[in-house]
C-alpha positions, 0 to 999 in steps of 0.5 A: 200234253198233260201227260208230258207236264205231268212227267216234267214236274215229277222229274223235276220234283224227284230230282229235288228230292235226291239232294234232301236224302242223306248219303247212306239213304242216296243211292236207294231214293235214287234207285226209287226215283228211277224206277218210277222214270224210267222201264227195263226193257222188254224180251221183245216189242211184240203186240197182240196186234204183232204177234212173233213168230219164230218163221216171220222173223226168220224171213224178216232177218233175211229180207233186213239184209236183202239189197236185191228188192231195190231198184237198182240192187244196192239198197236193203236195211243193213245198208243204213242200220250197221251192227258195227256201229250199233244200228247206224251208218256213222254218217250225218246224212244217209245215202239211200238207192242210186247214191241219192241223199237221204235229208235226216240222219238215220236213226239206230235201228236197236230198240227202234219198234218199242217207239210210238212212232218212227221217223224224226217227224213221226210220220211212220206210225210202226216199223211195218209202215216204215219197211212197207213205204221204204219200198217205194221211197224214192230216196230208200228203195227206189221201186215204182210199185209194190209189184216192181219190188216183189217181183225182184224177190220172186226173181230169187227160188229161195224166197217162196218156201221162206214166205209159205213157211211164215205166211201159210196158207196163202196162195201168193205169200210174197207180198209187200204186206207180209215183207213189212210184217216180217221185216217188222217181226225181226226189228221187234227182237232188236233189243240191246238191254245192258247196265242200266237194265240189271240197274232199274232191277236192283243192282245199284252196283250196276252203274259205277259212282259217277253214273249213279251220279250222272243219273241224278244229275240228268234227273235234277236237270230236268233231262227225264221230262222228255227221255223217260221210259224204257227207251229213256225216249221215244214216247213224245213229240217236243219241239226242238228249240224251246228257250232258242233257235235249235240251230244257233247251237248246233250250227246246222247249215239248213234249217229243218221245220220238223213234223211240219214238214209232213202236216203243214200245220203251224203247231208242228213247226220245229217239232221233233219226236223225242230221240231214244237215248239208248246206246247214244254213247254209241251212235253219233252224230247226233240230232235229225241231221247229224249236226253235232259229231260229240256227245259232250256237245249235244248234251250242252245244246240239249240242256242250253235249247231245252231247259235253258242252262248251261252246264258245268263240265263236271255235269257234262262229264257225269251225265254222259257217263250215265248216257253210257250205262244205256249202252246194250248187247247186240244181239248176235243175230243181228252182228252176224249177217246171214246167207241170202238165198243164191240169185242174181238181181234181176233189173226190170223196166221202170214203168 
């Protein structure tokens, strides 16, 4: 939590800074001001703990795809994290195997793996365990073991040289082990990089005046002491309604406790891990569950629940056109969805 205070205050300080500095000084001290808040986003998220391989993501960019290793063949990733509307489904809430409803908004996949944890209640410490346990969800992939799920992938020829070429030297490479890290391994390459990055790098050009205006604004406001870093988010836990109730802003029609709903413990109650607000502009609704269709009324219930002020429309304005300079490229490999190896879903007995 130090950290987090400690990141809050120089926000605040820094933003204090900006309206001292003369107008032919703005836009560097600006630019100094950022670049201690906020990173350019890496090439990939890879770790030494998860190395890439060109063979892994390969795999994980055809299992990412791949509907038939759910219960009833409908369900892959691709179906909630859409290219066309940046890594969501432009719903409030998904819709996982067998139509069952999912109970929180589905996040976009783009930058996803450079988070601290995932899930709105952080309960899936990396992308791994989350392709690993989706397998099982009964509200994502439906199976009744791993041995279900990898049984309708050996169900499919094309599949076994795919696995031997990225996990070698194993006498059974098709495991629910090695689906999560190369479905991992893929979602590491989901970088969407754009304005804001050429920006952080000296280009103040980059971001047009009222951008640069709107980053000020978001920096002054108190915005960046919990959407810093590269993600601009991503980094933190917060409890969603510090200055009052979340939902008497955004009308939400259940009331959703949170990270308590996975500790039980009272101290998480509300608490949500900070969202990434790259590409925000781009993937509505917004919140956990989908409860605000426009940007302009999230930015108002953020800074009216958060840091208890009500913002100008001038501000609003400004500071959305900032939020749009965190608009990236998608990469190509993942608008474009590719060939699957041929095979029909093979229904197999629930046990």
């Amino acid at each position: 939590m130090l950290r987090n205070v400690t990141l809050a205050s120089m926000a605040l300080a820094l933003g204090a800074m900006l309206g001292q500095v003369s107008a032919d000084d703005g836009d560097q001290e600006l630019l100094a001001t950022a670049q201690q808040l906020f990173k350019p986003l890496p090439a990939d998220f890879a770790t030494p703990q998860r190395m890439l391989t060109a063979e892994k993501v390969a795999l994980g960019r055809q299992l990412f795809f791949e509907p038939r290793a759910s219960l009833d063949g409908t369900m892959s990733c691709a179906a909630c994290h859409q290219a066309s509307l940046y890594g969501t489904d432009g719903i409030p809430k998904s819709f996982g195997v067998q139509n069952r409803a999912i109970p929180r908004n589905a996040a976009t996949v783009l930058n996803t793996a450079g988070q601290f944890v995932q899930h709105f209640g952080g309960n899936r410490q990396d992308v791994e365990e989350q392709a690993m346990r989706a397998l099982l969800s009964p509200l994502a992939y439906g199976n009744p073991d791993y041995a279900t799920a990898m049984a309708h992938l050996k169900a499919i020829p094309g599949y076994a040289p795919l696995f031997a070429a990225a996990f070698p030297g194993t006498a059974d490479p098709i495991t629910a082990e090695n689906w999560a890290t190369a479905i991992g391994a893929y979602e590491r390459t989901l970088v969407s990089a754009g304005a804001f990055d050429r920006y952080l790098g000296g280009d103040t050009a980059a971001l047009p005046p009222q951008a640069r205006r709107g980053l000020g604004t978001f920096i002054a406001t108190g915005c960046a002491g919990c959407h810093n870093g590269a993600l601009v988010g991503g980094t933190m836990f917060q409890r969603f309604g510090i200055t009052t109730d979340y939902w008497t802003e955004t009308h939400s029609t259940a009331i959703d406790k949170g990270r308590f709903v996975d500790t039980k413990n009272d101290a998480d109650l509300y608490l949500f891990k900070v969202a990434p607000l790259r590409n925000i502009t781009r993937t509505p609704p917004y919140f956990h569950d989908g409860s605000v269709a426009t940007l302009p009324e999230a930015v108002r219930v953020m800074a009216k629940t958060q840091l208890g002020k009500d913002l100008e429309a001038a501000d609003i304005a400004d500071i959305i056109a900032f939020l749009d300079s965190l608009t990236g490229e998608i990469p190509q490999h993942f608008r474009e969805a590719p060939i699957l190896p041929p095979g029909s879903f093979v229904a197999l007995p629930v046990k």
